[in-house]
N, C-alpha and C positions, 0 to 999 in steps of 0.2 A: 504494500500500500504506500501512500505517500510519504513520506517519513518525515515532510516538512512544511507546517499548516503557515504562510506569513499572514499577518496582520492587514486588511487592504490597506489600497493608500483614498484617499477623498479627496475627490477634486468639485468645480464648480461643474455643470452640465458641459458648457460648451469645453472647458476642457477635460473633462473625461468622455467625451465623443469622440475629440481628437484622438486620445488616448485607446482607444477602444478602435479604431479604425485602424492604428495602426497596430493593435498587437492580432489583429483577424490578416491582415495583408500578411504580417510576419509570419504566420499563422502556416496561407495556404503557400509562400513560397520556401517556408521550408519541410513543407509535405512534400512539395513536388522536385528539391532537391533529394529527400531520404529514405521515401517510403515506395515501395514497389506495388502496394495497391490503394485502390482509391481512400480519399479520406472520410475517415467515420468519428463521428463527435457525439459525446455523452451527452444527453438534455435532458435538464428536468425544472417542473416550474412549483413553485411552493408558492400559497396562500394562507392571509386569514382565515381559521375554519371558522364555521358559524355564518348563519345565512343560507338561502335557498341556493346562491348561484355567487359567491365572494371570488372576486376580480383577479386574477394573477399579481402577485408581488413581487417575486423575485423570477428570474431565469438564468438557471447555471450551464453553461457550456466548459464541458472537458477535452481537449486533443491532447494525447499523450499523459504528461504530469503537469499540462499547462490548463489549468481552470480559471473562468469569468464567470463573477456573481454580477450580476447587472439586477437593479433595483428598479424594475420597471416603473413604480409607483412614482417615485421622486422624478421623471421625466417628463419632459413635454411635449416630447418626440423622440424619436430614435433616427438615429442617420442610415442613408440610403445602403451603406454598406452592411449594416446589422440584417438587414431586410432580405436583402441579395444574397447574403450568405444562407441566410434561413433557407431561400428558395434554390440555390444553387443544383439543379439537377447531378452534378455528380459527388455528392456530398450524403451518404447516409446517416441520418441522426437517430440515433438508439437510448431508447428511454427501459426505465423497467415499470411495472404495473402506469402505465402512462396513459391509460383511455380517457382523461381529462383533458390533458394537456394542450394537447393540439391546436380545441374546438376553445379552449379559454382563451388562447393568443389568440384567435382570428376572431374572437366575437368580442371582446373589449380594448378599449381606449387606441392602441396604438396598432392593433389589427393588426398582426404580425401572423405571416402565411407559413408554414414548412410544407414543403411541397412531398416530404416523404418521411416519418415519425415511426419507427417500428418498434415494438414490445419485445425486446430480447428473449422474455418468459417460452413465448411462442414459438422459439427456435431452439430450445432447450428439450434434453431428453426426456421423455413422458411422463418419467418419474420425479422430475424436479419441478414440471407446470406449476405445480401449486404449492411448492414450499417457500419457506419462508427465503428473505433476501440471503441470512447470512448462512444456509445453509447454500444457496447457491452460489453463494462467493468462495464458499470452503470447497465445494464440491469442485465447480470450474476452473476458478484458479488458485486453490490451496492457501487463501489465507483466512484465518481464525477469527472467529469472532468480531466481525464487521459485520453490524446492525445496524436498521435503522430504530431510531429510539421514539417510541412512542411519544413522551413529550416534550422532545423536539420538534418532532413532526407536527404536533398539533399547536405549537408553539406562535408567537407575535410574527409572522415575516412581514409585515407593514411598516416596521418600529427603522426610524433612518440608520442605527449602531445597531449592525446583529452581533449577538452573542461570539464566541469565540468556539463554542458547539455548535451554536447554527453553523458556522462557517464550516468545522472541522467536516461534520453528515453530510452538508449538501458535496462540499468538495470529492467525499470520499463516494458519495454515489453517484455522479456523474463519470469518475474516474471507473470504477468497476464497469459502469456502463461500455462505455468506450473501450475497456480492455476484455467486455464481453462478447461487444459488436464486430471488433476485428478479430477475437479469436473464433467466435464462429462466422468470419465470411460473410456477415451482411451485405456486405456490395456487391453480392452477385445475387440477392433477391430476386432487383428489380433485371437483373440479366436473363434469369432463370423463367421468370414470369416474361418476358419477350420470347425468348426459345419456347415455352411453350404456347403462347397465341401464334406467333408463326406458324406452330408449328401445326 
């Protein structure tokens, strides 16, 4: 797992957009320097619980050991590049138990599209569907005791200073995400599903 949680830094909007643009450029050129299959990113979006339909708060993206917490709430917009990344068709984004996810970006405030979201759960062997995260994380890739913690999860993510647990779970499960998606091969879902309409 990640062995090193830092502190964010806090900027004003328009300079942590700056900030944010370029560490997604850094991002996908040094994919396409190092990596020999497409790139896959860990996402996941945490909310206020309580309420019929409570708005997204945060969204974490993971590549590699490099995660972004973006605090959706505190924004007034997001830049064109966060958007296009979302949609970038050769870019799989891997979530776990995520059938919220999606449909909460694209129906509030900042209507942010991913043009392909998948449930790693689904791609896992028959007998792990429905277990819990951390036995899937032991199971997959052999490490212990990574949970997610019930309340954290049900925790403030609205609040502008998250906790340093917030930070630590969400980090850590975007990261399994992304070390789940490329180790089983996601990006060849949407190839697999072409060769078969072709077919």
């Amino acid at each position: 797992m990640a062995r090193r949680i830092r502190r964010p830094h806090f900027y004003q909007q328009e300079e942590y957009i700056d900030f944010f643009g370029q560490r997604i450029h850094s991002i996908l050129f040094f994919h396409r320097l190092r990596s020999k299959h497409p790139l896959v990113v860990g996402l996941d979006v945490q909310w206020k619980r309580g309420g019929s339909d409570p708005p997204p708060r945060v969204l974490q993206l993971c590549v590699g050991i490099r995660c972004l917490i973006i605090q959706l709430s505190y924004y007034s917009y997001v830049p064109y590049v966060l958007r296009s990344f979302l949609n970038d068709k050769r870019i799989t984004f891997v979530g776990v138990w995520n059938s919220q996810d999606k449909g909460k970006l694209e129906r509030f405030h900042h209507r942010l599209e991913i043009w392909r979201l998948l449930d790693v759960k689904d791609y896992l062997d028959g007998w792990l569907k429905n277990r819990s995260f951390e036995v899937i994380v032991a199971a997959c890739l052999g490490h212990e005791g990574v949970r997610k913690d019930k309340d954290i999860c049900m925790s403030d993510w609205g609040v502008r200073d998250l906790s340093y647990d917030q930070i630590v779970q969400t980090s850590h499960d975007v990261y399994v995400c992304c070390k789940l998606g490329v180790k089983k091969q996601l990006w060849k879902v949407e190839e697999e599903l072409k060769l078969y309409f072709v077919g």
